[in-house]
C-alpha positions as CSV (number, residue, x, y, z in Angstrom):
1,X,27.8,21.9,51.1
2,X,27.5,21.2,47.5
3,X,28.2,23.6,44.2
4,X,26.8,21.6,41.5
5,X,22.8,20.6,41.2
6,X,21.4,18.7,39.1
7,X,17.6,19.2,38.0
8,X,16.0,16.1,37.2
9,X,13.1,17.8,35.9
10,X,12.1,19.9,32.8
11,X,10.4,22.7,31.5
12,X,9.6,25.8,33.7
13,X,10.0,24.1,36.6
14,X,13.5,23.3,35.5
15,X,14.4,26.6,34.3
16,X,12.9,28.1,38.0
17,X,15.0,25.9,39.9
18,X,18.2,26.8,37.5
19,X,17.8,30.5,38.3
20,X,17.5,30.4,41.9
21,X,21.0,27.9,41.8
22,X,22.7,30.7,39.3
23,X,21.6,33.1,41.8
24,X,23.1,31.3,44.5
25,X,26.6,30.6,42.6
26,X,25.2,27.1,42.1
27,X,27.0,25.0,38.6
28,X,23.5,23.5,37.0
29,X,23.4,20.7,35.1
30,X,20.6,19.4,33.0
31,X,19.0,16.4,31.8
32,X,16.6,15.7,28.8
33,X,15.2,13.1,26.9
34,X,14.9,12.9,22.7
35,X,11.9,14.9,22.6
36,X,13.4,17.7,25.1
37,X,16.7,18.3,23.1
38,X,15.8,21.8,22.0
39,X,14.1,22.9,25.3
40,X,14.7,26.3,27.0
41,X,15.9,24.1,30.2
42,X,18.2,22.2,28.2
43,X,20.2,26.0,26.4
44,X,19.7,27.4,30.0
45,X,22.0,25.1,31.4
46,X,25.9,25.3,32.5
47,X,25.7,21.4,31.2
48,X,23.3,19.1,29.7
49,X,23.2,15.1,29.2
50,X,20.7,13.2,27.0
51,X,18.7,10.9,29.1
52,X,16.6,8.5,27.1
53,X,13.4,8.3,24.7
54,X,10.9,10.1,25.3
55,X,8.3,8.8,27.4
56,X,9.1,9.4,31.2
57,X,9.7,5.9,32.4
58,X,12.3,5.7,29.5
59,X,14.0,8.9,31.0
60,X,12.7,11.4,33.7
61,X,11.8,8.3,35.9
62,X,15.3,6.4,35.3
63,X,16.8,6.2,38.8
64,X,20.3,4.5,38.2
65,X,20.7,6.9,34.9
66,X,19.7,10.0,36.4
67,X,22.9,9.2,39.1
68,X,25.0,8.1,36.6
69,X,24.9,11.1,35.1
70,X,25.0,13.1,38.0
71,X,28.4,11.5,38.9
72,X,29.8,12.1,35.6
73,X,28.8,15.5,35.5
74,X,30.6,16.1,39.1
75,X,26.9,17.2,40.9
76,X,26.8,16.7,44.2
77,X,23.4,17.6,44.8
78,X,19.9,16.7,42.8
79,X,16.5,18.7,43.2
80,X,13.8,17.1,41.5
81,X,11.2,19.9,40.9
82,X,8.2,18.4,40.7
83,X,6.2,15.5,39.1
84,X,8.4,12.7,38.6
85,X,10.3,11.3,41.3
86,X,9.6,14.3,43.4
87,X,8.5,12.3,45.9
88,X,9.7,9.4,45.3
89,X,11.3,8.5,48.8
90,X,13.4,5.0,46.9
91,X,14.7,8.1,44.4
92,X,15.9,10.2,48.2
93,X,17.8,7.5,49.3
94,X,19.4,6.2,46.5
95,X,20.8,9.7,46.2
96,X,21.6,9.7,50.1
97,X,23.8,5.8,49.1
98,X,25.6,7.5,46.5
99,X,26.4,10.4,48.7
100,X,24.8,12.6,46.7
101,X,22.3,15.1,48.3
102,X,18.6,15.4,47.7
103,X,16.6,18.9,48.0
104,X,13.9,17.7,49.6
105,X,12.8,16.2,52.7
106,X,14.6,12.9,53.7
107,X,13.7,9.9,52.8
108,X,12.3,8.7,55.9
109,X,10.5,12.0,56.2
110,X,9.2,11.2,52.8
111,X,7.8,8.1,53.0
112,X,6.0,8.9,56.1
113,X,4.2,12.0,54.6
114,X,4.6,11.0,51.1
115,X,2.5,8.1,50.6
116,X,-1.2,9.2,51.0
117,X,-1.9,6.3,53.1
118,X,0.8,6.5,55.5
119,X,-0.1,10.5,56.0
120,X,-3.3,9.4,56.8
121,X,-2.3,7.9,59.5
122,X,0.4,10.8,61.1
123,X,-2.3,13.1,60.7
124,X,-4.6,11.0,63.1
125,X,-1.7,10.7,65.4
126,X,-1.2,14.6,65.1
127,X,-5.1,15.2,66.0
128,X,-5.2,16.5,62.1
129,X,-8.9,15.9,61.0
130,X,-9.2,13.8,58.0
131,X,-11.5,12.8,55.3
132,X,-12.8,9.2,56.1
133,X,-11.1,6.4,54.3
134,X,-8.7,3.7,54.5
135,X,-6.0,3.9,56.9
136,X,-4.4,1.1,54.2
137,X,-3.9,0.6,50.2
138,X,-7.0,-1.3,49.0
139,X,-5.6,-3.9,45.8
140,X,-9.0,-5.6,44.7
141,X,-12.3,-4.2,43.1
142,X,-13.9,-5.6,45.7
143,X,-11.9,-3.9,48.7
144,X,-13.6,-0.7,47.0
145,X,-16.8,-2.2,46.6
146,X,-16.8,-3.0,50.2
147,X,-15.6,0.6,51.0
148,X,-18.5,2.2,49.2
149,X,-21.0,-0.1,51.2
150,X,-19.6,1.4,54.6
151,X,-18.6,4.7,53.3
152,X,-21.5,5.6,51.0
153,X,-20.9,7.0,47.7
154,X,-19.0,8.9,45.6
155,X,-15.7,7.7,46.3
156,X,-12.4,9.0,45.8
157,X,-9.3,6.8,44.2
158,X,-6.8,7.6,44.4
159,X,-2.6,7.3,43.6
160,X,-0.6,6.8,47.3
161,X,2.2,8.3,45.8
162,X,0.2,10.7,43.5
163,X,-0.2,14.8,43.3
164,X,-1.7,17.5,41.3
165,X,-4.7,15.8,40.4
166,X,-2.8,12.8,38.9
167,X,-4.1,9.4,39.3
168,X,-7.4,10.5,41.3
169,X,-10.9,8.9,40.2
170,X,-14.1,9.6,41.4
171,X,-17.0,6.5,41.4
172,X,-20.3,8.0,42.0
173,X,-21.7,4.5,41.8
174,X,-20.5,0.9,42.5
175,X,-20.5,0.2,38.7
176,X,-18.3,2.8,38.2
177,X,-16.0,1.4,40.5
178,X,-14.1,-1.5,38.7
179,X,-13.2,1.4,35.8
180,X,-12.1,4.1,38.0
181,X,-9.9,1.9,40.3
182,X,-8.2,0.5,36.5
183,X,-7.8,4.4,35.4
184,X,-6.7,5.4,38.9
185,X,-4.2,2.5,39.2
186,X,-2.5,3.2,35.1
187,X,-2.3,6.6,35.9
188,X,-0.6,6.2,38.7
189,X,2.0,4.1,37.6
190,X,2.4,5.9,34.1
191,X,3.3,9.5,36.5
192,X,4.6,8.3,39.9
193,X,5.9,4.3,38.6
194,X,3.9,3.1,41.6
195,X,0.8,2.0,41.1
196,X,-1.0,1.8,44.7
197,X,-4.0,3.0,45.4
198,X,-6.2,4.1,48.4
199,X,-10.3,5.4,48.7
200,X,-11.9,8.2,50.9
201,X,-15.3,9.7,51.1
202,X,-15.5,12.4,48.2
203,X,-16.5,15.4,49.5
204,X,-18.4,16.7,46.8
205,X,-18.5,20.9,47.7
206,X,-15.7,21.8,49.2
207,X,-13.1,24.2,48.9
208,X,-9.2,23.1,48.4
209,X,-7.0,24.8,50.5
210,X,-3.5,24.5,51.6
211,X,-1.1,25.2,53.7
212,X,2.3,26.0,52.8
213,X,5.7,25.1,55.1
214,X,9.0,25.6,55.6
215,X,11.4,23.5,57.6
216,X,15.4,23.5,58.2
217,X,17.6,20.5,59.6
218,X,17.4,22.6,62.9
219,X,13.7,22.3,63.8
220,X,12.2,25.2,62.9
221,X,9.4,24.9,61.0
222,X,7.1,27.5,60.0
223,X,3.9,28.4,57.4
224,X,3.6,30.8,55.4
225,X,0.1,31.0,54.4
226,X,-2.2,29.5,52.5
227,X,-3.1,28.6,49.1
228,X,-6.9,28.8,47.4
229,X,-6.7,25.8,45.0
230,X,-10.4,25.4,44.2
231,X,-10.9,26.3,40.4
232,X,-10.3,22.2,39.3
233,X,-11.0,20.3,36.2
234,X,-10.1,16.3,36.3
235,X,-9.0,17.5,40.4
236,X,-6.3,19.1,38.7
237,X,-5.9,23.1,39.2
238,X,-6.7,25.9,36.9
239,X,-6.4,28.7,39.2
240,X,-4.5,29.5,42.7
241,X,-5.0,32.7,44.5
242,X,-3.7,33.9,48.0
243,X,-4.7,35.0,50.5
244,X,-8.0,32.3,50.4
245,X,-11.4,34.8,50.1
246,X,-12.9,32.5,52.7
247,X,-10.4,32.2,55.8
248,X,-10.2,34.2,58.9
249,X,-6.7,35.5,60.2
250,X,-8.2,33.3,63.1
251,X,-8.9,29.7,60.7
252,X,-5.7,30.5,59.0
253,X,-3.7,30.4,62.1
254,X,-5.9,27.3,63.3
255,X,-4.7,25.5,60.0
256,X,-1.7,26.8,59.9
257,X,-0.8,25.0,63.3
258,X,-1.7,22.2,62.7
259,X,0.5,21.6,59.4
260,X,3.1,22.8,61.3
261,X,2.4,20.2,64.2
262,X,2.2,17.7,61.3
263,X,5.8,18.3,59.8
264,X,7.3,18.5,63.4
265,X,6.1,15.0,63.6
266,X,7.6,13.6,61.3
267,X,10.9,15.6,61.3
268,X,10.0,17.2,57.9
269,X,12.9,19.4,56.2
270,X,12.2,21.7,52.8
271,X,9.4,23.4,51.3
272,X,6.3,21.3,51.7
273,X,2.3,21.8,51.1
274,X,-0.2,20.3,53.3
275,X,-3.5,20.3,50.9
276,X,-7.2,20.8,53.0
277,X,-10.7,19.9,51.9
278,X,-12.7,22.7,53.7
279,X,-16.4,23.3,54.3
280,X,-18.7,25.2,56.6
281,X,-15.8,26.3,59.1
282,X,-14.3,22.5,58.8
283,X,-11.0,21.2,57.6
284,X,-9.9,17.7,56.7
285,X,-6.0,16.7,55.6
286,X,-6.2,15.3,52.4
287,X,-2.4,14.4,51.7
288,X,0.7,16.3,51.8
289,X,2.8,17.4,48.7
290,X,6.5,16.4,50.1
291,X,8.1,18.7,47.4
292,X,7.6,22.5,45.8
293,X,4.5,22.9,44.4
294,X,3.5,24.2,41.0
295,X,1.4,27.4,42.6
296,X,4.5,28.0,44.9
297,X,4.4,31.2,43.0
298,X,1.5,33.4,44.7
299,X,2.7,32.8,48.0
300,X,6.5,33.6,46.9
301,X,4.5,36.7,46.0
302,X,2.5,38.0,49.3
303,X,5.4,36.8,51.3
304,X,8.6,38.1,49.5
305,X,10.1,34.9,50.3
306,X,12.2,32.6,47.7
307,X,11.2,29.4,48.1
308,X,12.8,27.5,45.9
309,X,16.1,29.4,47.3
310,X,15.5,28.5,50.7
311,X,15.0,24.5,49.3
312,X,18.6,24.8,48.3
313,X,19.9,27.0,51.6
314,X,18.2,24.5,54.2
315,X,19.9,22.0,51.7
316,X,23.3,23.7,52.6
317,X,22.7,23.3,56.3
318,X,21.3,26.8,57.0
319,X,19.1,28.3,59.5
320,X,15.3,30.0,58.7
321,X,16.6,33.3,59.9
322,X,12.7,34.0,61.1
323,X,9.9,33.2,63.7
324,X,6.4,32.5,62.9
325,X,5.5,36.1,64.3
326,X,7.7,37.7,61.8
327,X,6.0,35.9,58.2
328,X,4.0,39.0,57.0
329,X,1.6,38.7,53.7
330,X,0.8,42.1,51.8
331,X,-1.4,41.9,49.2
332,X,-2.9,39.3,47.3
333,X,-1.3,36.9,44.1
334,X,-3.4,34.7,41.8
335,X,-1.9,32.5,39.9
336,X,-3.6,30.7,36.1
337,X,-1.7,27.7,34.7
338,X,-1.9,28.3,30.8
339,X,-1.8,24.6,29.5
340,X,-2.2,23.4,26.0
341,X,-6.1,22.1,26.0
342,X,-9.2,23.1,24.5
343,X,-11.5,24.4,27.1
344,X,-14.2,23.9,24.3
345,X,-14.0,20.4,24.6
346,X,-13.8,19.5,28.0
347,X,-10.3,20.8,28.3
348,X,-8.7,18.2,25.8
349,X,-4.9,18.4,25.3
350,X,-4.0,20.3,22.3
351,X,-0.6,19.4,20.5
352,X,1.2,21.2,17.9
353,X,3.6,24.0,17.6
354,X,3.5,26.9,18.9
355,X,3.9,29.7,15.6
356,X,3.0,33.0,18.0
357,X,4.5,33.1,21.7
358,X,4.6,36.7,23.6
359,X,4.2,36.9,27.1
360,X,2.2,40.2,28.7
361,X,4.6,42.0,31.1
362,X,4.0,45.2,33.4
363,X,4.3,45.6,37.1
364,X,3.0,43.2,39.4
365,X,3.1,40.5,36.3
366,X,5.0,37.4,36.7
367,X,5.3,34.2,33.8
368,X,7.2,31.3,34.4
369,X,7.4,29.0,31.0
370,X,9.7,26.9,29.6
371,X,8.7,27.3,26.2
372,X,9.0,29.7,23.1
373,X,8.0,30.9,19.7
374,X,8.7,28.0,17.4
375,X,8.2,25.1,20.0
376,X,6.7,22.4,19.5
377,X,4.1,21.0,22.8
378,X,4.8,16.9,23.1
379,X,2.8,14.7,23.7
380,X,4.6,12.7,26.3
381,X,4.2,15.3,29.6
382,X,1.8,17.4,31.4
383,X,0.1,20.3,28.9
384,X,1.8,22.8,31.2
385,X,3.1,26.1,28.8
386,X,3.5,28.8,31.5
387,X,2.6,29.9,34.7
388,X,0.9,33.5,34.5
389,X,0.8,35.2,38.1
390,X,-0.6,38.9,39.0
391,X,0.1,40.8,42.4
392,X,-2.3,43.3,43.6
393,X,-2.7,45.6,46.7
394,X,-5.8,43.4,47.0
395,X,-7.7,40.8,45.6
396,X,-10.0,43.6,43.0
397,X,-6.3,45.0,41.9
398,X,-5.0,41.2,41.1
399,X,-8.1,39.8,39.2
400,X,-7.9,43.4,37.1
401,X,-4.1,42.6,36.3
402,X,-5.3,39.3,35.4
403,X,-7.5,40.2,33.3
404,X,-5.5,42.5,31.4
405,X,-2.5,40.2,31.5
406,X,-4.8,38.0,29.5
407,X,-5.3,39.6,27.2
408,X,-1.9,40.9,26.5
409,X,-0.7,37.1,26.3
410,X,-0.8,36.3,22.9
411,X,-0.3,32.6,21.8
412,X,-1.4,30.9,18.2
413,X,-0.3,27.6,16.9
414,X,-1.7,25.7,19.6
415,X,-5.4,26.2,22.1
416,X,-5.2,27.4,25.4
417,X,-6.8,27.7,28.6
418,X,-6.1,31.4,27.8
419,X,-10.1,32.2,27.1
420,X,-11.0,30.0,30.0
421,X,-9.4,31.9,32.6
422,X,-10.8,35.0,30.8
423,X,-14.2,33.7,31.6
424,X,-13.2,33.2,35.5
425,X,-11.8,36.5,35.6
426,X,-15.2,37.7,35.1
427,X,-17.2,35.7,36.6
428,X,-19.8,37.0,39.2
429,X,-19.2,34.1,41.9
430,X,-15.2,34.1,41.5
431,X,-15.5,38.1,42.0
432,X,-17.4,37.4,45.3
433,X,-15.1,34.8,46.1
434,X,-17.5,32.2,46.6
435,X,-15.3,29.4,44.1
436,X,-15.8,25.7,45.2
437,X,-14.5,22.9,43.6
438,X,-17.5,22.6,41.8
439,X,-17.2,25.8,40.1
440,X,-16.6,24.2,36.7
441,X,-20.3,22.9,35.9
442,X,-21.7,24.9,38.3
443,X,-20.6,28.3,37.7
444,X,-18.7,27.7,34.5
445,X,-21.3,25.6,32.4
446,X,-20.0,23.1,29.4
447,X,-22.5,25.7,27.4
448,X,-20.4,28.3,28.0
449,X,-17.0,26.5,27.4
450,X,-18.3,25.4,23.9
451,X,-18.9,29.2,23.2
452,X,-15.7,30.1,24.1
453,X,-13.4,32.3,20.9
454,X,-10.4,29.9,20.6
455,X,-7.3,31.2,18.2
456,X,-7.7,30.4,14.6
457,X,-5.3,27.3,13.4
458,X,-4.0,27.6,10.0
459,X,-6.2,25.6,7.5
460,X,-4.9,23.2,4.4
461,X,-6.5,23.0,1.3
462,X,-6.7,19.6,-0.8
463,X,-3.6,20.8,-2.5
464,X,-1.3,20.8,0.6
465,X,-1.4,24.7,0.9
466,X,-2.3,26.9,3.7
467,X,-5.8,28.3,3.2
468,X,-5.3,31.0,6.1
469,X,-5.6,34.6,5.5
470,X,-3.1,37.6,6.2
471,X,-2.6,40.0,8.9
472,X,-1.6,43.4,8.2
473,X,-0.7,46.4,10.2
474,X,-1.3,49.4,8.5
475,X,-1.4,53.2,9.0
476,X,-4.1,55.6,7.3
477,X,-3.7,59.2,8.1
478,X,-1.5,58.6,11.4
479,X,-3.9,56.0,12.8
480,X,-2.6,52.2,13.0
481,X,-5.4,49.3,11.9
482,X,-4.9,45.8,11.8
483,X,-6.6,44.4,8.2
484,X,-7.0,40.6,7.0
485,X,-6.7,39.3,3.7
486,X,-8.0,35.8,2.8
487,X,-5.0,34.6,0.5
488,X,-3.0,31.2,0.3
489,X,-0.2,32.1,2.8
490,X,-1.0,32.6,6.5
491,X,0.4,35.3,8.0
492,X,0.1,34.1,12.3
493,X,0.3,38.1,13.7
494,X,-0.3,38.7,18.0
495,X,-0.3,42.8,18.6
496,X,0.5,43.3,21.7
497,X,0.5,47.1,22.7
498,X,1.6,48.1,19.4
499,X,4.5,45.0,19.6
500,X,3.8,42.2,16.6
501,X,5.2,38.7,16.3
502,X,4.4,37.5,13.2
503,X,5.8,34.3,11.3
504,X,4.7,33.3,7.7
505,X,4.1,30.4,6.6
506,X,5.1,29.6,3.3
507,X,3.5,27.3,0.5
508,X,4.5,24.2,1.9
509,X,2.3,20.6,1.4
510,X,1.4,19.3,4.6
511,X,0.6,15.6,4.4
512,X,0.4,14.9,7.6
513,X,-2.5,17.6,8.3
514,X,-4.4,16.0,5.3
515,X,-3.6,12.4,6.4
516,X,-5.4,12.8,9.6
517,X,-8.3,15.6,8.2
518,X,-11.7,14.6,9.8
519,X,-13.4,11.4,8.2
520,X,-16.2,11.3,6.1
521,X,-17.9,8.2,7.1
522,X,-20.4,9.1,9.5
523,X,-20.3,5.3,11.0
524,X,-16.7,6.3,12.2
525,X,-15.3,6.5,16.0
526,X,-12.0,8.6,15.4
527,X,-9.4,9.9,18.0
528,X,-10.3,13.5,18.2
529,X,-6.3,13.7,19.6
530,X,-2.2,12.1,19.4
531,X,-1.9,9.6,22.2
532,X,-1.5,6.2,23.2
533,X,-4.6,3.5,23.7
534,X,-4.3,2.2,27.4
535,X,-8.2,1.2,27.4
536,X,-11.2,-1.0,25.0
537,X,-14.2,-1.1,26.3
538,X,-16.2,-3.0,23.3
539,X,-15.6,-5.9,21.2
540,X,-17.1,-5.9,17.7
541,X,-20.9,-7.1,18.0
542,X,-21.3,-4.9,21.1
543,X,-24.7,-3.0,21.4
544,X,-23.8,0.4,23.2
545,X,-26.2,3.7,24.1
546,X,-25.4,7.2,23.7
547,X,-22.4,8.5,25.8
548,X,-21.1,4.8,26.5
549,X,-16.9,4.9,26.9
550,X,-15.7,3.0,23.9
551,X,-11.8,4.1,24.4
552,X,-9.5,5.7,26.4
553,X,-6.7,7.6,25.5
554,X,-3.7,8.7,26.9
555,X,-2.0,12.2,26.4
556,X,0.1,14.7,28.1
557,X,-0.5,12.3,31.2
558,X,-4.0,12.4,31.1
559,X,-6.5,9.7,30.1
560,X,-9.0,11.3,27.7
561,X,-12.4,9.1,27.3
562,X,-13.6,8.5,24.0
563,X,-17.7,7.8,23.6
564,X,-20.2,6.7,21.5
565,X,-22.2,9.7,19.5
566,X,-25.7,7.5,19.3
567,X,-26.7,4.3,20.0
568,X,-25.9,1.7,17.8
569,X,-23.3,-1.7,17.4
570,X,-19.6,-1.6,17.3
571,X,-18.8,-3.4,13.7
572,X,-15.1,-3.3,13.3
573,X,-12.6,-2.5,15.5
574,X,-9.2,-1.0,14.8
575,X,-7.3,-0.7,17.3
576,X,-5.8,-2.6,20.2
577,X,-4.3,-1.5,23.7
578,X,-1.2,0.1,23.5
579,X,-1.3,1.3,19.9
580,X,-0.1,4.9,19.2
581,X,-2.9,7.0,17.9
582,X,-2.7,10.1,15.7
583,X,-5.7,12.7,15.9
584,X,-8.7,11.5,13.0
585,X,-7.2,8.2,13.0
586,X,-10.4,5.6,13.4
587,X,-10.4,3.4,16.2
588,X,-14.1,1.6,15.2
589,X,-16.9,2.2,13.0
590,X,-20.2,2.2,14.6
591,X,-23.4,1.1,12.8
592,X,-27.1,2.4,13.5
């Protein structure tokens, strides 16, 4: 038994897992680094403790701190949310040496179904279908080269201890491969601090399904559904719905047998998420998520069952208190992550501060966030702002709640995904329910997502002032219109329903925004975002074609490729691995 947790997590996750402990008489205790210090997780709290700079492997990944801290904060238990040493299975059992309890699976159960490799090979003990691969971590270029000889191409890299997209490359062809085993490998280590990799046959059409369970220390384990996880960009989800358009009550209890089978195996414990590739009737384990998952939402709402409760009650010692025949689903949830990128450029993070924030509300509306009006996004996490979720009688009810809990969600300072998932929402094939993981590019075009209306950021003039205009509400014989006025103060205004949040912004110089204003040069490469150089790919002299990757850039945990406009030679060269970037800042000038 334990009364105090700690969360070594943050943002919504954090404040999710906080709620369900208050609700549960639970002490909470949380931890932040320098960049966190104002965060909604860290006010939420019963107590809070500074844990380092703020890049993760300074803080959030800090083992030894992260248990000092719970001792001197008197927590005896620690749930990790997700991301971070979530499933790190060294992280489980340093907790279980310093008698501290871990919500999760043990370690043992962990490192078993954790690592992507070794889960590869329970599921072939289990009779679990699985994509074809390596049974083992590769560590050359040439173990992959090899692979994609036998195999056949494209191939999949990807992090052994990775999740959520994170650390997962795709070669198409074998001189792809040296880059996307570097990428996979950095990523890896940057989110997870363990940088092995493994390869398997990319399946290049199917659909991403998976199956959630939920185990006790007793041996009951049960599913409870699955998840529709297809709508992807970088293999990292957009959009989660349930129940999956395409399953059978039949297939669903097929696949919901064998994850079951799987986490008897191994003596699994917790809320877990087997993930499926499936395709014409066929299902292949991909890997297993040995923690809650960010979508855990839409299947909390078909199934009216607390999940992240029941991690801390199975925790406690206790009991499921049902059988398999007794999980019911009613309805159908879909889930969009709104993350701070720029859909009209290939989803690129977007950093700054968020000056409008009003989440849309209304029955059958859920949003989890851990962020607020006045915020600023960092550069040093995921691009995660909030989790909107809609519940419908059925799947034509939930994508219209969507749909108008889209548009009710008003957020400026920042881009969104917000007019992205707008577009989904009203797209023919996701209506028909036909989504695959190729739906971005196939459905969704780039021509579209360039088109897309993205909220206005204030402008600065050469004088340091806000070019923006005004927003008024005003009333004219009993009737309410909204009119803009081009002036010198902005005036950021989201009507919602007749409810405004507005915040001026005064006549201040802005430097910074004038430092880093677009170049004039026209032979300059800049950094079209804030991040961190973690790749050159040219030397000064080099000759490169249209499209050619000159840099890559890390930001919100996400390597962004930088390319060459036109064809021409690389003259000077600015920058250097590991330099901090600001957005505009030149990294080479490139000559005709």
């Amino acid at each position: 038994m334990f009364s105090t947790v700690l969360v070594a997590n943050r943002g919504e996750i954090a404040l999710r897992i906080m709620r369900a402990c208050k609700e549960l008489g639970l002490r909470t205790v949380a931890v932040y680094s320098e960049a966190d210090r104002d965060a909604l997780h860290v006010r939420y709290a019963d107590d809070a403790y500074l844990i380092g700079p703020p890049p993760p492997t300074a803080s959030y990944l800090q083992i030894d701190t992260l248990l000092a801290i719970a001792r001197r904060a008197g927590a005896d238990a620690i749930h990790p949310g997700y991301g971070f040493l979530a499933e790190n299975a060294a992280f489980a059992r340093a907790c279980e040496s310093a008698g501290i309890i871990f919500v999760g699976p043990t370690a043992a159960a962990m490192e078993r179904m954790g690592g992507k490799v070794s889960a590869r090979n329970e599921a072939i003990a289990a009779d679990v279908p699985v994509v074809p691969g390596t049974t083992a971590a590769v560590e050359t270029v040439d173990e992959v080269l090899r692979l994609g000889a036998e195999l056949g191409y494209p191939l999949a890299i990807k992090a052994s201890a990775g999740g959520g997209g994170r650390g997962l490359k795709v070669a198409a062809h074998a001189d792809e491969v040296a880059a996307a085993f570097a990428s996979a490998k950095r990523e890896a280590a940057a989110y997870f601090k363990h940088d092995e990799v493994y390869v398997e046959k990319y399946i290049a059409d199917p659909r991403h399904i998976e199956i959630q369970i939920l185990a006790d220390a007793h041996g009951n384990v049960l599913h409870l559904g699955e998840r529709d996880c297809s709508i992807q960009r970088r293999h990292q989800k957009l959009v989660e719905e349930s129940p999956s358009p395409a399953l059978t009550p039949a297939m669903r209890a097929h696949m919901g047998a064998a994850a079951v089978r799987l986490a008897q195996r191994v003596g699994y414990t917790g809320a877990g998420t087997l993930e499926f590739l499936f395709e014409a009737g066929q299902f292949f384990f991909l890997e297993m998520n040995t923690r809650i998952q960010v979508e855990h939402t839409v299947t909390e709402a078909v199934t009216g069952i607390d999940l992240v409760k029941w991690q801390l009650r199975v925790a406690q010692g206790e009991r499921l208190p049902w059988t398999q025949q007794q999980i019911n689903w009613h309805g159908h949830a879909i889930e969009c992550r709104i993350n701070a990128e720029d859909p009209a450029a290939g989803f690129r993070p977007a950093l700054g501060t968020l000056t409008a924030y009003l989440e849309p509300q209304g029955f059958g509306v859920r949003v989890d966030s851990g962020y607020r009006q006045g915020d600023t996004i960092p550069q040093f996490y995921d691009s995660l702002v909030a989790k909107l979720i809609t519940w419908g009688q059925d799947r034509a009810e939930a994508i219209a709640r969507m749909r108008r809990a889209l548009a009710d969600f008003a957020i400026a300072g920042v881009r969104t995904t917000i007019p992205f998932h707008q577009l989904v929402m009203d797209n023919p094939a996701f209506a028909a329910g036909a989504a695959t993981v190729r739906f971005i590019g196939e459905q969704i075009t780039d021509a579209q997502l360039a088109t897309l209306t993205l909220p206005e950021l204030p402008a600065v003039n050469d004088a340091g002032t806000s070019t923006g205009a005004r927003t008024f509400e005003v009333e004219v014989n009993g009737r309410r219109f909204q009119v803009r006025v081009a002036g010198t103060e902005v005036a950021a205004v989201a009507a919602t329903n007749g409810v405004a949040a507005t915040q001026t912004a005064r006549r201040e110089r802005a430097p910074a925004r004038r430092k880093h204003a677009p170049t004039a040069d026209p032979n300059a490469i800049s950094s079209p975002i804030q991040g961190t150089i973690v790749a050159v790919r040219v030397q000064p002299g080099a000759q490169v074609e249209p499209g050619a990757v000159l840099f890559v850039v890390e930001a919100m945990k996400m390597e962004n490729e930088i390319t060459a406009p036109r064809a021409g030679t690389i003259k000077e060269l600015r920058v250097a691995e590991r330099a901090a970037v600001q957005a505009g800042d030149i990294l080479a000038t490139l000559e005709p």
